[in-house]
mmCIF file of the N, C-alpha and C atoms, coordinates in Angstrom:
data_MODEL
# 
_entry.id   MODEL 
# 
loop_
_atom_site.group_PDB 
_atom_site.id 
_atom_site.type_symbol 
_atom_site.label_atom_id 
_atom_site.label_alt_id 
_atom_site.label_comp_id 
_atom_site.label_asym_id 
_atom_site.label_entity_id 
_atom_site.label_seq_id 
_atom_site.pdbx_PDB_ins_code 
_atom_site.Cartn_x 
_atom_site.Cartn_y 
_atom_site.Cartn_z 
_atom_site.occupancy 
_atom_site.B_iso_or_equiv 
_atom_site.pdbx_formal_charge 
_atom_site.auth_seq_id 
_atom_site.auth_comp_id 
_atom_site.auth_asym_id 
_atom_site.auth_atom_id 
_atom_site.pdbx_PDB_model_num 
ATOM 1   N N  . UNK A 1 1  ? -13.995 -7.197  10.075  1.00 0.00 ? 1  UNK A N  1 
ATOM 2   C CA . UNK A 1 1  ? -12.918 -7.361  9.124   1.00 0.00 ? 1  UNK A CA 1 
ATOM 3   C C  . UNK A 1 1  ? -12.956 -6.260  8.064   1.00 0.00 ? 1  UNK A C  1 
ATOM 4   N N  . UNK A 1 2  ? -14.122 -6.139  7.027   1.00 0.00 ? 2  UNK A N  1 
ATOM 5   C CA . UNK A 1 2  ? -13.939 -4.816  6.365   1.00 0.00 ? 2  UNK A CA 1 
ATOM 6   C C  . UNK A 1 2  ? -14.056 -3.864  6.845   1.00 0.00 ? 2  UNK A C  1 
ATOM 7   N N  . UNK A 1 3  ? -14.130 -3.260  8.325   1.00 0.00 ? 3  UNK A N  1 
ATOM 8   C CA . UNK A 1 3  ? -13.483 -2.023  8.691   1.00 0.00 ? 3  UNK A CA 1 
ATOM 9   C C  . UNK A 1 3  ? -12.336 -1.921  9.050   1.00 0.00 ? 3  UNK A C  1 
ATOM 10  N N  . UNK A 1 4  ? -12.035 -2.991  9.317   1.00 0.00 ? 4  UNK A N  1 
ATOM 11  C CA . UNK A 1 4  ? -10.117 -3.029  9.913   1.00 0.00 ? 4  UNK A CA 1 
ATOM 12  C C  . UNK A 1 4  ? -9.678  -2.717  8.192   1.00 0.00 ? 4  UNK A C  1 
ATOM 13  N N  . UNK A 1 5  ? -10.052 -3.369  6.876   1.00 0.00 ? 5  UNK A N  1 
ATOM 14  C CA . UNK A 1 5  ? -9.661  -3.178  5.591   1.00 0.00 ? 5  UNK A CA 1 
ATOM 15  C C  . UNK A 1 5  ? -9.452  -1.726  5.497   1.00 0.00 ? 5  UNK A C  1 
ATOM 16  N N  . UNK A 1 6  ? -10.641 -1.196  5.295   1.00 0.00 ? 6  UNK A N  1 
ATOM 17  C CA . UNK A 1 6  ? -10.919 0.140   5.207   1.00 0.00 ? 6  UNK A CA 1 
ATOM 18  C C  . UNK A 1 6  ? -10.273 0.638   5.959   1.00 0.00 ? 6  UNK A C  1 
ATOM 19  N N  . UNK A 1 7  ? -10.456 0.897   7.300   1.00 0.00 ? 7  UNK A N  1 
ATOM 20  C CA . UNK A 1 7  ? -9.395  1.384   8.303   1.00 0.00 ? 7  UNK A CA 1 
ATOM 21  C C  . UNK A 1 7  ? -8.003  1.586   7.725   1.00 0.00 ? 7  UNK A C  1 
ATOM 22  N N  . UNK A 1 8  ? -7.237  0.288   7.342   1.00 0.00 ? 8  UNK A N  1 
ATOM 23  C CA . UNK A 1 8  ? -6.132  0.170   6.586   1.00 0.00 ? 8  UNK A CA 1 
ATOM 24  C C  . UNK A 1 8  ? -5.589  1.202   5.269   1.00 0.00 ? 8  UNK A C  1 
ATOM 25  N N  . UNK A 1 9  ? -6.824  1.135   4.549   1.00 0.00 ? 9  UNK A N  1 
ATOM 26  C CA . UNK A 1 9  ? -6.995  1.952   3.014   1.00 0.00 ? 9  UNK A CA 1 
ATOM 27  C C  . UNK A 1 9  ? -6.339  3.168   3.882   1.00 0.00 ? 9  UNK A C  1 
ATOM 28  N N  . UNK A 1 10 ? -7.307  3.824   4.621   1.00 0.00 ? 10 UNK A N  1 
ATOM 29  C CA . UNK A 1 10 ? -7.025  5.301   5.103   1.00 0.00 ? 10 UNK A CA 1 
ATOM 30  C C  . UNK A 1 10 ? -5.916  5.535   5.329   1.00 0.00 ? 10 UNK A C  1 
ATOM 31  N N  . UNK A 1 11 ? -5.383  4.940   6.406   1.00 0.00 ? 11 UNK A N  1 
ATOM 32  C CA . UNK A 1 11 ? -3.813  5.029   6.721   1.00 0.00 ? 11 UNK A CA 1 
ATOM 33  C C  . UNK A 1 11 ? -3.260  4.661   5.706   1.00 0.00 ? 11 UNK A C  1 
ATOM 34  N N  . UNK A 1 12 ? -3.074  3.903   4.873   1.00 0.00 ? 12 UNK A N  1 
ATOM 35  C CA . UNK A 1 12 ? -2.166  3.951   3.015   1.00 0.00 ? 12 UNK A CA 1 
ATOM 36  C C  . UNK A 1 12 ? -2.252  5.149   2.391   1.00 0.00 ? 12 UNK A C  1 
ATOM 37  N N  . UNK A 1 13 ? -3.518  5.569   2.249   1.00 0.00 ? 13 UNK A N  1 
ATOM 38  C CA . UNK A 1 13 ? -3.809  6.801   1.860   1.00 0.00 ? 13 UNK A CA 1 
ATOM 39  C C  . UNK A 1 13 ? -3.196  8.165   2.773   1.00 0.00 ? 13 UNK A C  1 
ATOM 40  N N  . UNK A 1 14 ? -3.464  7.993   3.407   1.00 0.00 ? 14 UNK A N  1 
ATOM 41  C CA . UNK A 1 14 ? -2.213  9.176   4.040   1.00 0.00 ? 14 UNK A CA 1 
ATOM 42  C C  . UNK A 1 14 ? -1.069  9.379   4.029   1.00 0.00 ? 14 UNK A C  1 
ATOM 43  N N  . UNK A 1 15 ? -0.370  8.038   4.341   1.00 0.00 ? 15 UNK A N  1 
ATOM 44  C CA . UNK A 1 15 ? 0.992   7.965   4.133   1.00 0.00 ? 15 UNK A CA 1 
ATOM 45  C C  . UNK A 1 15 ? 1.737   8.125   2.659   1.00 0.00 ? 15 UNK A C  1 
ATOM 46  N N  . UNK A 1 16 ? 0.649   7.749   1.845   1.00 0.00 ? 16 UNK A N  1 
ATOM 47  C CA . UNK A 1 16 ? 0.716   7.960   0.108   1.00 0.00 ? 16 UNK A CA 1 
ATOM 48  C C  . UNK A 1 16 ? 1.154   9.649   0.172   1.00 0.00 ? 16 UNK A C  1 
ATOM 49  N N  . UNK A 1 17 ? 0.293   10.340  0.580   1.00 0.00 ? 17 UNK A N  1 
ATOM 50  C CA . UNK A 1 17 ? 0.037   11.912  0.636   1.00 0.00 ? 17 UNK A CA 1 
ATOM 51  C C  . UNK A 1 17 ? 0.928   12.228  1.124   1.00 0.00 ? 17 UNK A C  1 
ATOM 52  N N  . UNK A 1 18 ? 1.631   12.051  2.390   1.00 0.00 ? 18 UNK A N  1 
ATOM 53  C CA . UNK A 1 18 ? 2.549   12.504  2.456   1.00 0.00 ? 18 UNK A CA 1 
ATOM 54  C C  . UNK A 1 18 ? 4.062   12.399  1.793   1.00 0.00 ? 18 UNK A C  1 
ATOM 55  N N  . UNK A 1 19 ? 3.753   10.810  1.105   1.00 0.00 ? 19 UNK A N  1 
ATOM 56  C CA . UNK A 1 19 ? 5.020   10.549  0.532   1.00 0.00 ? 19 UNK A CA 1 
ATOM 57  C C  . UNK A 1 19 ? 5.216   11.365  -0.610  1.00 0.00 ? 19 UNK A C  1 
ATOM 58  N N  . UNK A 1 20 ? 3.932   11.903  -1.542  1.00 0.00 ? 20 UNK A N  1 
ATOM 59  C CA . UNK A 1 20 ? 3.577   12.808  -2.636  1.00 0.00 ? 20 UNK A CA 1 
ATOM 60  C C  . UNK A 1 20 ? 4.003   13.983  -2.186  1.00 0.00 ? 20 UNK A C  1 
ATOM 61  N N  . UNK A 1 21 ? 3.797   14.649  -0.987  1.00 0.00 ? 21 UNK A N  1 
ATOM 62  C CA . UNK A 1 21 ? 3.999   16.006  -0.616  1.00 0.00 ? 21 UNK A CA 1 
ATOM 63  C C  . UNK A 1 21 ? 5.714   15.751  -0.512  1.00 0.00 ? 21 UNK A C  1 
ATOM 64  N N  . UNK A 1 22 ? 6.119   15.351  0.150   1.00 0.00 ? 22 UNK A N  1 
ATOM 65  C CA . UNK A 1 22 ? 7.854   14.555  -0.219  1.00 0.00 ? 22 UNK A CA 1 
ATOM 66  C C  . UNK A 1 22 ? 8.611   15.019  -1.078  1.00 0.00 ? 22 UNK A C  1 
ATOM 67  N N  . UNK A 1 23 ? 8.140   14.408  -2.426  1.00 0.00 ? 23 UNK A N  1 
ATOM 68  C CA . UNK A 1 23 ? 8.534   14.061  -3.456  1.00 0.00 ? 23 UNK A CA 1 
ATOM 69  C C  . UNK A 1 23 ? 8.594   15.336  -4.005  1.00 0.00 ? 23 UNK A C  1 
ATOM 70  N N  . UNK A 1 24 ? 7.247   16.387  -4.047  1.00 0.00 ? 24 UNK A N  1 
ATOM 71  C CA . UNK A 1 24 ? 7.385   17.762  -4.536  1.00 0.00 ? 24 UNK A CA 1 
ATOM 72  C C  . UNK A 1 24 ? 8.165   18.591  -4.122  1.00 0.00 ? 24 UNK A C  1 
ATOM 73  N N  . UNK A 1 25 ? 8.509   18.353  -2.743  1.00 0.00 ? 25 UNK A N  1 
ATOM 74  C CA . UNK A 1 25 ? 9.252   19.496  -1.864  1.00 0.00 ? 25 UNK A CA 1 
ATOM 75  C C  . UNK A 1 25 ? 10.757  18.794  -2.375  1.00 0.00 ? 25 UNK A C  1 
ATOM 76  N N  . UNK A 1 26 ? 11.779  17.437  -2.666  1.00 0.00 ? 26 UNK A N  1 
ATOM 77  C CA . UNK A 1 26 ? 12.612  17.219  -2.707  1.00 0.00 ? 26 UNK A CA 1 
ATOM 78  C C  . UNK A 1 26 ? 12.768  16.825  -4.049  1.00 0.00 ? 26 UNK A C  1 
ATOM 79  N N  . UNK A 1 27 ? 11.893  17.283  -5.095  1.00 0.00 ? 27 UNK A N  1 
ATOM 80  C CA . UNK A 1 27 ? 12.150  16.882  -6.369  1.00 0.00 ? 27 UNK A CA 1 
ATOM 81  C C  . UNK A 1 27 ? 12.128  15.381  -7.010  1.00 0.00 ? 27 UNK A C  1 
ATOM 82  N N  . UNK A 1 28 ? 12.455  15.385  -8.217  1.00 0.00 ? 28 UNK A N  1 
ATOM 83  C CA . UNK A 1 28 ? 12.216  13.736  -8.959  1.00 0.00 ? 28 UNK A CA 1 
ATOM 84  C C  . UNK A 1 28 ? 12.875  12.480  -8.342  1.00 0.00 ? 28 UNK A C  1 
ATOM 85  N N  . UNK A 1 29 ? 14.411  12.998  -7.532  1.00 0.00 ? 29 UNK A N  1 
ATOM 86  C CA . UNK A 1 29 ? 15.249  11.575  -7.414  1.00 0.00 ? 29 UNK A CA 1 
ATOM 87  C C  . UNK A 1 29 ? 14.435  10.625  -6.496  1.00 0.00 ? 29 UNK A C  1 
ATOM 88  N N  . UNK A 1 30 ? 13.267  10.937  -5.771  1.00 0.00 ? 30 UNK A N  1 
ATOM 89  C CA . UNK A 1 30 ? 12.325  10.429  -4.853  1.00 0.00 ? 30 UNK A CA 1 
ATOM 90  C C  . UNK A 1 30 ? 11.284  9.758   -5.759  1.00 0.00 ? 30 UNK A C  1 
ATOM 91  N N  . UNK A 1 31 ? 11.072  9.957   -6.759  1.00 0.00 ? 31 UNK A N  1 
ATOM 92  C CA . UNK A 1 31 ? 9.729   9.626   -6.932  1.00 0.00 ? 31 UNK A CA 1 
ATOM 93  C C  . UNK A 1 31 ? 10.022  7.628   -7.267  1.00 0.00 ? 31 UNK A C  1 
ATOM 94  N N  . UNK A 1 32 ? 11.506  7.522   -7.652  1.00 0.00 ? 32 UNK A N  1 
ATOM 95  C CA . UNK A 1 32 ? 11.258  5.758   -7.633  1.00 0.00 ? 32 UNK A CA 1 
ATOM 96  C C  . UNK A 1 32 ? 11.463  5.186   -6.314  1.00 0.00 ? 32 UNK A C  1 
ATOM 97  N N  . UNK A 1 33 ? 11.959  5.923   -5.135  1.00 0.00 ? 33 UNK A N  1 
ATOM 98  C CA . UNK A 1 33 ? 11.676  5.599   -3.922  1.00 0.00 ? 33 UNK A CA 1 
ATOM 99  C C  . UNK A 1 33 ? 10.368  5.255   -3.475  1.00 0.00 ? 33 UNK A C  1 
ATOM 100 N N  . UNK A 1 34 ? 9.565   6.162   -3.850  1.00 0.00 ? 34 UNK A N  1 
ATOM 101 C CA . UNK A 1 34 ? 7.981   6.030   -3.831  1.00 0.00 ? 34 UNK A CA 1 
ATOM 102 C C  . UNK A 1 34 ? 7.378   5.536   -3.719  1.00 0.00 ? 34 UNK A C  1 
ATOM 103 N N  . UNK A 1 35 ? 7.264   4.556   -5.027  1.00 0.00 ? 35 UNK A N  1 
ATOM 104 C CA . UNK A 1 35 ? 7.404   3.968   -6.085  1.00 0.00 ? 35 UNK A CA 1 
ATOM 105 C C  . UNK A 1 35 ? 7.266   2.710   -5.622  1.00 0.00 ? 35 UNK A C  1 
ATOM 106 N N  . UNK A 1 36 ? 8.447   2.757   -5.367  1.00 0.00 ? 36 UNK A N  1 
ATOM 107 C CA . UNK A 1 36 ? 8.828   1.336   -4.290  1.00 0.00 ? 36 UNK A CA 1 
ATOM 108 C C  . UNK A 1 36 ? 7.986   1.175   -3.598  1.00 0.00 ? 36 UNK A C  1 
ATOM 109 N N  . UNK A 1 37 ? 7.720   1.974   -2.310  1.00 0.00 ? 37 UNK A N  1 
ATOM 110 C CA . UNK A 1 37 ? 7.390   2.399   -0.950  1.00 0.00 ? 37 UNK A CA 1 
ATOM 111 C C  . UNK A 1 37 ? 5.569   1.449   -1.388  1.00 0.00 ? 37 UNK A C  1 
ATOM 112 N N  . UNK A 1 38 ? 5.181   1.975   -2.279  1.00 0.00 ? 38 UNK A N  1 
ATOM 113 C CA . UNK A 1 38 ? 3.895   2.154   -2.649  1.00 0.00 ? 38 UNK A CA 1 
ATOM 114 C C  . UNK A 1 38 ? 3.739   0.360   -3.016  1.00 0.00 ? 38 UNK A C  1 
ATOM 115 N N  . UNK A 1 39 ? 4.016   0.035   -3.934  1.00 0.00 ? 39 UNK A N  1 
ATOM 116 C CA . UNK A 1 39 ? 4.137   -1.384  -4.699  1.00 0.00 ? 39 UNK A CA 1 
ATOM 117 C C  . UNK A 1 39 ? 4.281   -2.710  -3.030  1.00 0.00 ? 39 UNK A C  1 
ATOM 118 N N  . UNK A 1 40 ? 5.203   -1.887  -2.287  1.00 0.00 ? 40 UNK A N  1 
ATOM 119 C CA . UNK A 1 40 ? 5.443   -2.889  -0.933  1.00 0.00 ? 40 UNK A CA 1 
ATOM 120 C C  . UNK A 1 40 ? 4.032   -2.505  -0.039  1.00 0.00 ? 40 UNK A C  1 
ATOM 121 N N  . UNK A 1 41 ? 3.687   -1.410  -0.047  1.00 0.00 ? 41 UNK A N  1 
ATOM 122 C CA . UNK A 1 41 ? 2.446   -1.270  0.990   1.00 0.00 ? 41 UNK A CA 1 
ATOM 123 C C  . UNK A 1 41 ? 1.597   -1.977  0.023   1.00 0.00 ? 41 UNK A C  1 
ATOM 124 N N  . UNK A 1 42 ? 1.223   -2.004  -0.922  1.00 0.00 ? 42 UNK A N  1 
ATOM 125 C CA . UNK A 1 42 ? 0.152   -2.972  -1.521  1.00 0.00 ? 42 UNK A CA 1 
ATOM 126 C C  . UNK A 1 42 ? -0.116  -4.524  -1.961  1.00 0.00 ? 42 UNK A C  1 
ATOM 127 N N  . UNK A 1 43 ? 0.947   -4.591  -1.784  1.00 0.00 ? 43 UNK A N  1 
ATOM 128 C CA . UNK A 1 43 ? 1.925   -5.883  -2.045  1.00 0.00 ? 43 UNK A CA 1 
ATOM 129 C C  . UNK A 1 43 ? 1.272   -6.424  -0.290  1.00 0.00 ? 43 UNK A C  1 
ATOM 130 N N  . UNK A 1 44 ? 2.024   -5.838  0.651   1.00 0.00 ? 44 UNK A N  1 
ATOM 131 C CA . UNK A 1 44 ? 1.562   -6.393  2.105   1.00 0.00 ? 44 UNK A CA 1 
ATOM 132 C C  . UNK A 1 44 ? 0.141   -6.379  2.464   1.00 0.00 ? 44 UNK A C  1 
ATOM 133 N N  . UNK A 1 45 ? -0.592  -4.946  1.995   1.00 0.00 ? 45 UNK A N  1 
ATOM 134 C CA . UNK A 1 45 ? -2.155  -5.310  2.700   1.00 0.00 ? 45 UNK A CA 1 
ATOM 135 C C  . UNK A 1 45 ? -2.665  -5.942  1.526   1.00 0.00 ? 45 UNK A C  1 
ATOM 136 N N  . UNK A 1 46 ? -2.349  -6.708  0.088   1.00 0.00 ? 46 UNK A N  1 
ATOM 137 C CA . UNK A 1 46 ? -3.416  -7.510  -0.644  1.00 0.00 ? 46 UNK A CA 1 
ATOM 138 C C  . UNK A 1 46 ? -3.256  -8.906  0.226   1.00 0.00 ? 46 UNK A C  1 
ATOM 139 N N  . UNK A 1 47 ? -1.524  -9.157  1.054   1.00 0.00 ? 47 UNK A N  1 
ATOM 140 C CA . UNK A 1 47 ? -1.719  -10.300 1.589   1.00 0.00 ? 47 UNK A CA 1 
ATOM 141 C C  . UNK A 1 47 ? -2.140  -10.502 2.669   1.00 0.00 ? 47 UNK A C  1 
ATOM 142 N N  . UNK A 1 48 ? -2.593  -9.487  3.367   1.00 0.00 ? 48 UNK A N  1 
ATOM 143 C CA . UNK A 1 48 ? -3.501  -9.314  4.775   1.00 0.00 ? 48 UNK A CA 1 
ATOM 144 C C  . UNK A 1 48 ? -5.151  -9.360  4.507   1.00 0.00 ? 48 UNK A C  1 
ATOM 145 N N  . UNK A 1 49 ? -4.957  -8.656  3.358   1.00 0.00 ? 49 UNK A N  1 
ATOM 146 C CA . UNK A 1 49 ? -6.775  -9.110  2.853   1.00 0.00 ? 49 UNK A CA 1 
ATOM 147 C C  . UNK A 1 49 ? -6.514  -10.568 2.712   1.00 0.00 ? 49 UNK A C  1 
ATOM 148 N N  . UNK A 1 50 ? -5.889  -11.104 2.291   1.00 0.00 ? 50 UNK A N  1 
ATOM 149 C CA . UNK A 1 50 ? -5.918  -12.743 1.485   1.00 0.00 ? 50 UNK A CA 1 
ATOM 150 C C  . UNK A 1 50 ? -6.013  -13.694 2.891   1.00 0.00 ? 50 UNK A C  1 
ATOM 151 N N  . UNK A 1 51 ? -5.112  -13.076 3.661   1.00 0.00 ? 51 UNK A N  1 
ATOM 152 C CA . UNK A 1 51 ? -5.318  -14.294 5.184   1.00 0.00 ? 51 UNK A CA 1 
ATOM 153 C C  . UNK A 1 51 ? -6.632  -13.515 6.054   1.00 0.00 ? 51 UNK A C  1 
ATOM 154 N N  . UNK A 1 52 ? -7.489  -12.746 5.503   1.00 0.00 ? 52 UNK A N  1 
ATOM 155 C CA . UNK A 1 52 ? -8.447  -12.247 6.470   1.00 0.00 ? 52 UNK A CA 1 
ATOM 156 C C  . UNK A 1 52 ? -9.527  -13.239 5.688   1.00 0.00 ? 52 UNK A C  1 
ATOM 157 N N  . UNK A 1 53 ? -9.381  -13.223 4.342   1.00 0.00 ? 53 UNK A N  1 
ATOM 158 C CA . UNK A 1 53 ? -10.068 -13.896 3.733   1.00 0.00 ? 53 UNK A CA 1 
ATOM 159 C C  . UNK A 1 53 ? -10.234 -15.467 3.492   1.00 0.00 ? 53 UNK A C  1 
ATOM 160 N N  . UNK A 1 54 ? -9.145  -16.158 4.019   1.00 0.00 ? 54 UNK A N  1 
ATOM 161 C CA . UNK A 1 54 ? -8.792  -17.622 4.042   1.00 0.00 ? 54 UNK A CA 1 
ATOM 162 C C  . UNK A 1 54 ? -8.325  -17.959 2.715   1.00 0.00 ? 54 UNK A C  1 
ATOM 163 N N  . UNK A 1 55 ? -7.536  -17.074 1.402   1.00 0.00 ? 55 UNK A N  1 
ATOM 164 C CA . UNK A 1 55 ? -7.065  -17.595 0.139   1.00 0.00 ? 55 UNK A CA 1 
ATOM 165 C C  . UNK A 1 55 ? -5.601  -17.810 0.365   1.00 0.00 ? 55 UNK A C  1 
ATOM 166 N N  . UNK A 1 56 ? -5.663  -18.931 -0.416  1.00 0.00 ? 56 UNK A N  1 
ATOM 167 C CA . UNK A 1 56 ? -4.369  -19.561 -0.071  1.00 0.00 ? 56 UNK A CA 1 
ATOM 168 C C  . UNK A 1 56 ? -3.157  -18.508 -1.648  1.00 0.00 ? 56 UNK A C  1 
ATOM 169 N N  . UNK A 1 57 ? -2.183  -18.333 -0.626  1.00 0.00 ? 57 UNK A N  1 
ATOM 170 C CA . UNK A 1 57 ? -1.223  -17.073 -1.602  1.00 0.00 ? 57 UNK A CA 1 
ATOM 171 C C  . UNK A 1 57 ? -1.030  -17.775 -3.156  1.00 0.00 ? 57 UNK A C  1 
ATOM 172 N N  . UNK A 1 58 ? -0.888  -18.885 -3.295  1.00 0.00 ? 58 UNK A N  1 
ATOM 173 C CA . UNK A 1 58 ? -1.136  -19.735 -4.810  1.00 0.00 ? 58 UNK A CA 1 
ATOM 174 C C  . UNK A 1 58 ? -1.989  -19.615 -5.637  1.00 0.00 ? 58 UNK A C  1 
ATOM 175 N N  . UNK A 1 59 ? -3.146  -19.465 -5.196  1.00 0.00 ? 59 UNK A N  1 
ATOM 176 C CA . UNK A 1 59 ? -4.871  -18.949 -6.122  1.00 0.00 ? 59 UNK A CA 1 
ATOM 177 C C  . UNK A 1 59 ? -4.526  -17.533 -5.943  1.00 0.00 ? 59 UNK A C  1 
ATOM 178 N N  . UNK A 1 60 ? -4.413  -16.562 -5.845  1.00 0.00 ? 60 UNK A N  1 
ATOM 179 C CA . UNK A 1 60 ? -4.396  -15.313 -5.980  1.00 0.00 ? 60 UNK A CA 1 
ATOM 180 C C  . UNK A 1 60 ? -3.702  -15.291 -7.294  1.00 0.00 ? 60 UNK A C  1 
ATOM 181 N N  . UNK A 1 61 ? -4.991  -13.884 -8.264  1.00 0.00 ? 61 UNK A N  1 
ATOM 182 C CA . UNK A 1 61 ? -4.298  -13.883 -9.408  1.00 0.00 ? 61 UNK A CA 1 
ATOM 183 C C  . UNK A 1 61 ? -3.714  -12.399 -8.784  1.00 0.00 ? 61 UNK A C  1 
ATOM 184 N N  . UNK A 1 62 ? -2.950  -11.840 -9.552  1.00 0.00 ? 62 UNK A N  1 
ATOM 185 C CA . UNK A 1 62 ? -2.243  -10.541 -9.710  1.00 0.00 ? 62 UNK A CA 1 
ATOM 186 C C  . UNK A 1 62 ? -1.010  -10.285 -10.855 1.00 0.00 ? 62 UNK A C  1 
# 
C-alpha cells in the first residue's frame, strides 16, 4: 500500500511539472486552471489514501 501511495506522489508530481511547464510557455490565464487541476488531484488521492486506510470520509479533518 505505501508504495502504490508513493508510486502515486510521483505521477502527481510529474503531471504538476508539466502542468507548470504549461503555464510558462502559455502565460498567466492558465495558472487558475492549474490551480484547479491541482486541488482535484489532491482532493482524489487524500480519498484513496483514506479507503486504503479504512477512515471513514466524516473523521477526516482537512
Amino acid at each position: 500500500m505505501v508504495s502504490r501511495i508513493l508510486c502515486s506522489k510521483e505521477i502527481i508530481t510529474r503531471y504538476l511539472m508539466r502542468a507548470c511547464v504549461t503555464v510558462r510557455q502559455n502565460g498567466d490565464s492558465y495558472v487558475q486552471q492549474v490551480m484547479q487541476l491541482v486541488s482535484q488531484v489532491y482532493s482524489k488521492q487524500q480519498q484513496l489514501i483514506d479507503m486504503n486506510l479504512g477512515v471513514p470520509p466524516h473523521t477526516r479533518e482537512g
